[in-house]
C-alpha angles and dihedrals in degrees: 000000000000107000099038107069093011089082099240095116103088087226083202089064132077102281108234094220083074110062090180109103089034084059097049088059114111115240100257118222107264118244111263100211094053105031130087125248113255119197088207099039092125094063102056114111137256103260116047092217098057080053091050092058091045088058099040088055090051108037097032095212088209086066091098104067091052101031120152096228115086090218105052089049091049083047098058106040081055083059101045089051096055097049093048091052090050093049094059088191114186124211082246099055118091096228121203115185106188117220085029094182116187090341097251092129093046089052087067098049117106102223137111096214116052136168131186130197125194128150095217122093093208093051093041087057097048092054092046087060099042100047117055132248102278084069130076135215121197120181107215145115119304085206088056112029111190090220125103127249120286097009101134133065088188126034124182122198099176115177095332113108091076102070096044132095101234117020087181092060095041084057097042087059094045089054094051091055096040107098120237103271090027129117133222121201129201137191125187127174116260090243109195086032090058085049099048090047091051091048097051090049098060091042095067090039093254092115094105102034092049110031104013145257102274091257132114091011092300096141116118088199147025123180102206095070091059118091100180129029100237127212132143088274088059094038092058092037088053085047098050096122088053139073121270104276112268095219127015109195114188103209115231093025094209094053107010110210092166150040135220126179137172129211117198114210104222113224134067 
C-alpha cells in the first residue's frame, strides 16, 4: 500500500498504525485567547482522542453529503467544489487530506496517490472501506503527523481545524509535509455567519424546514463539537507561520457560511 514502502512514512517517527503512545497523552489545557468557549468544558474528558471518538459517534461528520435538507446538502457541494478547484490536484501528485473523515472528500480527489489522516478509529475505517486499494489511511495526530518532510504535492486540511486543539500546529504540520512548489488548501466553517443564519431561521419559523428538527441526525451545527469560534481574523492568526493565502473563496457567495483558502509553498 502506498505509504508504506513509497517512503513517505518517517520510519524515525511514531508510526500512525499504533494510537498507543497518542492515547497516553494527557488532555492539555486549551488556549484562551483562541478557544471557544464550551459550556460543558469541564466535562470532557482526560484524553482528547477518547473525546474525538465521542463526538464523532454523536455529530457523524459524514452527515453532510447525505443530509435531508435540500439546502445543507446544496451548501456543502458548493463547498466541495470549491476546494477541489482550489486544490488543482494532477493524476501524477501524492495527496494527503488530513481529517480525512469518511473519505468522501478523498474519493473526489484526482489523484492516483492518496493518503488520508484521521485520529478516530470509527472515521479511519470508514475511509479504508470507501477508497480503493491504491490509497492509504493512516489513523494518527494531526499535531504530530508520522510522515517525513516534503512528501505531498497536494495537502488538504477540509473542516478540520475546528475541532482540534490547536489549528496553528495542525497547519504547521501540514506545511512540513507540504513539498516546495506544492499548495495546501484549507476550509473552515464561518462560524458567527452560520449563528446568525440559524437564528434568524428560527426566528421566522423556518429552523426545521431549512436546517432540520434535531432528529435523526438532522442538525447543521453543534456546538459542542467546536473548539474555537473561526473567521478570517483566526484563520490568519492560526496561519501566522505561513504565506498570505493565494486565493480566499466565501461559499455561497450571497451568504458565506465557509471559507476556503489556499496557500501556495515557493520553491521547485
Amino acid at each position: 500500500m502506498f505509504g508504506h514502502g513509497g517512503g513517505i512514512v518517517k520510519r524515525t517517527r511514531r508510526s500512525a498504525a499504533s494510537l498507543g503512545p497518542l492515547d497516553a497523552l494527557p488532555y492539555p489545557a486549551l488556549n484562551p485567547e483562541r478557544a471557544r468557549p464550551m459550556h460543558d468544558q469541564a466535562a470532557m474528558p482526560e484524553r482528547f482522542s477518547e473525546w474525538n471518538e465521542q463526538m464523532v459517534a454523536r455529530h457523524d461528520p459524514e452527515r453532510f453529503h447525505h443530509h435531508p435538507r435540500a439546502v445543507v446538502r446544496w451548501t456543502e457541494g458548493r463547498r466541495v467544489r470549491a476546494v477541489l478547484k482550489l486544490l488543482r490536484a494532477a493524476p501524477a501528485h501524492r495527496v494527503l487530506e488530513v481529517g480525512c473523515g469518511a473519505g468522501n472528500l478523498l474519493e473526489r480527489v484526482r489523484a492516483d496517490a492518496r493518503v488520508g489522516l484521521d485520529l478516530s478509529r470509527a472515521m479511519s475505517s470508514r475511509a479504508r472501506k470507501r477508497l480503493p486499494a491504491s490509497a492509504a489511511v493512516f489513523q494518527g495526530d494531526a499535531e504530530q503527523m508520522p510522515f517525513a518532510g516534503a512528501s505531498f504535492d497536494r495537502v488538504l486540511c477540509s473542516s478540520l481545524l475546528s475541532h482540534v486543539l490547536h489549528p496553528e500546529l495542525v497547519l504547521d504540520e501540514s506545511w512540513r509535509v507540504l513539498r516546495p512548489g506544492g499548495r495546501l488548501v484549507v476550509s473552515v466553517s464561518y462560524e458567527a455567519t452560520i449563528e446568525r443564519g440559524i437564528r434568524l431561521a428560527r426566528k421566522l419559523g423556518l429552523g426545521g424546514l431549512l436546517l432540520g428538527d434535531g432528529q435523526h441526525g438532522e442538525n447543521v451545527y453543534n456546538s459542542e463539537y467546536h473548539l474555537h469560534h473561526f473567521d478570517e481574523k483566526l484563520l490568519r492568526e492560526s496561519a501566522a507561520n505561513l504565506p498570505t493565502e493565494s486565493l480566499l473563496r466565501k461559499i455561497p457567495w450571497l451568504y458565506p457560511v465557509h471559507i476556503v483558502a489556499a496557500y501556495d509553498k515557493p520553491g521547485a
